[in-house]
N, C-alpha and C positions, 0 to 999 in steps of 0.2 A: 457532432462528434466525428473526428477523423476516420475513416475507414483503414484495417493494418490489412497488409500483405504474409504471405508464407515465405518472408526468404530471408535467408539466414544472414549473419554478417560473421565476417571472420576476428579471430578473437588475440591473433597476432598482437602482440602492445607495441610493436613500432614496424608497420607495412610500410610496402616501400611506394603506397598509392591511397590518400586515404579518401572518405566516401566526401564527398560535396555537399553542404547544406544547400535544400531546399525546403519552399512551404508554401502553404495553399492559406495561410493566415489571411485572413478579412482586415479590412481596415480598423476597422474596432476589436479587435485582437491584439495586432503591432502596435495601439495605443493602451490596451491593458497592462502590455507588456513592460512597457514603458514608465507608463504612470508606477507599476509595481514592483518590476523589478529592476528598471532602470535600462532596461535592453534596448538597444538599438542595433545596424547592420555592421555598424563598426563594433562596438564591444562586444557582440556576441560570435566574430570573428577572432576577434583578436584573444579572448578567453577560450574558444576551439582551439587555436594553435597551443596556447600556453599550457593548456592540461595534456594535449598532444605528446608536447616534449615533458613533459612532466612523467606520465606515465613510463613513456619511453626509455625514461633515463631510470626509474623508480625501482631501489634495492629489493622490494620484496614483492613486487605486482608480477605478475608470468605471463598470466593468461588474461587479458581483457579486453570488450570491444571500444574500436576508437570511431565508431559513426558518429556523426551528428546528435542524435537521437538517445541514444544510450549517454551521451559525454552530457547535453544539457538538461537531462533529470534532474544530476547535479548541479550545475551552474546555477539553474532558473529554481531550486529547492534552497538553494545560498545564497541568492542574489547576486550572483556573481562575486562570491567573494570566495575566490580560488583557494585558498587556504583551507577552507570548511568545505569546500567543494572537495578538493582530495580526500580529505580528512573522511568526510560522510563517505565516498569510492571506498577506499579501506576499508573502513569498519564493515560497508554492507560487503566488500568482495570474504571478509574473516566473518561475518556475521552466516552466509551463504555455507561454508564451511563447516564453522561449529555447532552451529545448529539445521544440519543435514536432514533431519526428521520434518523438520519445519517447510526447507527451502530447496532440496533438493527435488528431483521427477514430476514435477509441474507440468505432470501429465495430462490435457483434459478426455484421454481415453481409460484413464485407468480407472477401476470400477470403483471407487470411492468418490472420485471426482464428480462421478457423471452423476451417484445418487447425489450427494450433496446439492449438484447443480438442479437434479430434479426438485428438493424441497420447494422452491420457489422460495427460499430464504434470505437470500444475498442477490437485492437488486439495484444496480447501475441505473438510475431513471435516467442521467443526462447531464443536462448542463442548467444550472437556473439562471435568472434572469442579471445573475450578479455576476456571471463569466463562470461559477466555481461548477465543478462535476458533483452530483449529489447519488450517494449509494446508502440506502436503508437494510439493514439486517433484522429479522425476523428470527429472536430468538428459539421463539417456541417451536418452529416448522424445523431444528435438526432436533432427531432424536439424541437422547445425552445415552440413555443405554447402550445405543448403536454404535456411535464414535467418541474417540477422543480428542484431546484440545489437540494432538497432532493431526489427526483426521480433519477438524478447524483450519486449524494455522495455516495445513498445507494447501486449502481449499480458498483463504480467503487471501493468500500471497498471492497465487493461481491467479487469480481475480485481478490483483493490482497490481499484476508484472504486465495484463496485458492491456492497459491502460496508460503506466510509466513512459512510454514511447510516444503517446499522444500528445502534442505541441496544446490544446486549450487546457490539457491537466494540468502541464507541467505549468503552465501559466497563470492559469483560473484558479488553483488547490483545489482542494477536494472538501466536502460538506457529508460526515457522517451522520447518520440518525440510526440508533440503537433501540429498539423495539422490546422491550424488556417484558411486557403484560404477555400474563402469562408463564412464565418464564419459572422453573420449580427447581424444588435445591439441587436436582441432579444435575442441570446446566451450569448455577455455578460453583461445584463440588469438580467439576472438570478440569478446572484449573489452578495449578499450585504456585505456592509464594514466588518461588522462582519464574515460573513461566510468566505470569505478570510481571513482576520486576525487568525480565530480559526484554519480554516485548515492549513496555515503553521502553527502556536503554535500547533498542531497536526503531522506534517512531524517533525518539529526541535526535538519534545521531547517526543510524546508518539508513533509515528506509527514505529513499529520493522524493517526499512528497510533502507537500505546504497544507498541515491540517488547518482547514479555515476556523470551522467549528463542530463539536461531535455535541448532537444530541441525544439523552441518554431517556427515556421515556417509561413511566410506569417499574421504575426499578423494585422490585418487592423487596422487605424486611429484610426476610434471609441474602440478600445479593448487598445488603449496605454495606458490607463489611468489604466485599470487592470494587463498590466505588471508593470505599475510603481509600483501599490500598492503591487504587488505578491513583488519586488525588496525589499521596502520601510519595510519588514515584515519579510526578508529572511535575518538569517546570511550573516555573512562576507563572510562564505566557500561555504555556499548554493550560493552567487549571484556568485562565479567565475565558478558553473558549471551551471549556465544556460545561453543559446546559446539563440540569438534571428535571425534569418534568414527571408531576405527579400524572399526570393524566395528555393522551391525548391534544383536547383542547387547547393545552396550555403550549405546547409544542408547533400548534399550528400559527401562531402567532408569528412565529418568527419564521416560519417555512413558506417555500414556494408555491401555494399549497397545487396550483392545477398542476406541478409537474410527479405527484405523487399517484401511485395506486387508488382505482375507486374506492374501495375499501376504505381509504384514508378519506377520502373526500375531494380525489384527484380525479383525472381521466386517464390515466394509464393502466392497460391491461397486466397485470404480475405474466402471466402466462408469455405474452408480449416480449414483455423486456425480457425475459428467461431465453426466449427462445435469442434475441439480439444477442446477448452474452453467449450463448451456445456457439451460436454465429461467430462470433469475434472471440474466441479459445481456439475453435477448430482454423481457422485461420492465422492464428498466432502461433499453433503447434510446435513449429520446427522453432522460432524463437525461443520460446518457453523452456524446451526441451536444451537447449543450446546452452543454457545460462549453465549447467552445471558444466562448461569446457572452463568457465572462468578459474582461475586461480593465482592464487596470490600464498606468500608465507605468513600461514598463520602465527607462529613463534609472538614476535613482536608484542600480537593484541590480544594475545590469548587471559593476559588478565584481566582484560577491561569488562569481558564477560561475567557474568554470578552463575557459577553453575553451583548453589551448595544444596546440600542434600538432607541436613537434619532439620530444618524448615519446612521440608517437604508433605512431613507424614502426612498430616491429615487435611491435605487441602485438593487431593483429587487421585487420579489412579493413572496406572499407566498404557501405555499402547499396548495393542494385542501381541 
């Protein structure tokens, strides 16, 4: 996994200098690349320039970064297929915007953050053997009394804005595993029809990342009803990669398993990776923090969102 830097990039949409692509890609990387998303030294030049003036010239973009880094989240989440490449820019630069609660102060000092990060709940293992980054979450380890799905949302974007940047994510995708055992109605009573709804309309079209496959594991009774809704909201392609596992066991079949937590029946310390992630937020700070300079005119996409409200009642509560 790439190692990030503390430094910032400027969010100007047409400088009058822009940043250089560079990479430390392995040979069997620049061939994943390849094989998967068709990238080579030419096309993934020539798609930099093109989103470049795109941005530049872009009626309602203001404020956005034009590095390397930040530009092929996109590209390499669309395969190069610039059109869905803007399109996805937009939505997450309006998505950033109107759900503020969610995305905005991607603080890893601020005292929400840091407990969350304590749970040992939300762990980054790495990379598996198939290129993809694999991050398992531990439902039971956040308290539901304590926080809310904004207290979530904001903790696990945190997570994956500081990742986004990383050339083997944006290239490998990502491999969820969902830890559900355990797991009691107050966890999914957290979150309301809407908030589900927005957040996949957030994964399908504005969040810059390649779901490989999300495993959902030990889901209890009471929580069926929010895999149905996750189902009910998900693509055709999204619903064929997620996995639902009665047990453990059955989940390990299809995982990598040495790169998992001993607990699981891996060799990884939880405590470990916790502290890597601590490492790589406090590192990533001044970026994180930065991302709220971005802005664009929300006007335009403002209906493409669900914010409604009589759906609401009884599917969770609100922020303090």
């Amino acid at each position: 996994m790439a190692s990030v830097g503390s430094v910032g990039y400027s969010v100007e949409k047409s400088p009058k200098e822009y940043h250089p692509y560079s990479s430390n890609l392995s040979d069997g990387e620049r061939s994943l690349a390849k094989d998967q998303l068709g990238e080579d030294d030419t096309l993934r030049e020539q798609a930099l320039q093109q989103m470049r003036e795109l941005i530049a010239t872009h009626p309602h973009i203001r404020k956005c970064r034009t590095d390397p880094a930040f530009l092929l989240r996109f590209l390499r989440a669309r395969k190069y297929n610039l059109v869905e490449a803007i399109e996805t820019l937009e939505r997450y630069l309006s998505m950033r915007q109107v759900f503020r609660i969610w995305f905005e102060n991607l603080d890893p000092e601020d005292k929400y953050m840091k407990q969350l990060l304590a749970t040992e709940g939300a762990l980054p293992l790495g990379v598996d053997n198939r290129g993809r980054m694999v991050a398992l979450v531990k439902v039971r380890n956040f308290d539901a009394t304590r926080y809310t799905c904004h207290h979530l949302g904001r903790f696990t974007h945190m997570a994956l804005e500081a990742f986004y940047d990383d050339e083997q994510v944006q290239i490998g995708g990502g491999v969820a595993i969902v830890d559900c055992q355990d797991a009691t109605m107050a966890h999914f009573t957290l979150f309301k029809l809407s908030d589900i709804r927005n957040f996949m309309e957030c994964l399908k079209h504005a969040l810059p990342v390649r779901v490989q496959e999300v495993h959902l594991i030990g889901l209890p009774r009471i929580g069926a009803a929010i895999g149905d809704l996750i189902l009910s909201f998900a693509s055709a392609e999204m619903k064929r990669r997620i996995n639902f596992h009665a047990n453990l066991s059955d989940a390990l079949k299809l995982l990598d398993v040495d790169l998992l937590p001993v607990e699981y029946g891996g060799s990884q310390s939880t405590t470990d990776v916790t502290e890597r992630l601590r490492d790589r937020l406090a590192a990533s700070r001044e970026i994180l923090l930065q991302l709220d300079e971005l802005e664009i005119d929300g006007g335009p996409y403002a209906g493409f969102w669900n914010q409604g409200k009589d759906e609401d009642v009884e599917f969770g509560m609100e922020i303090d």
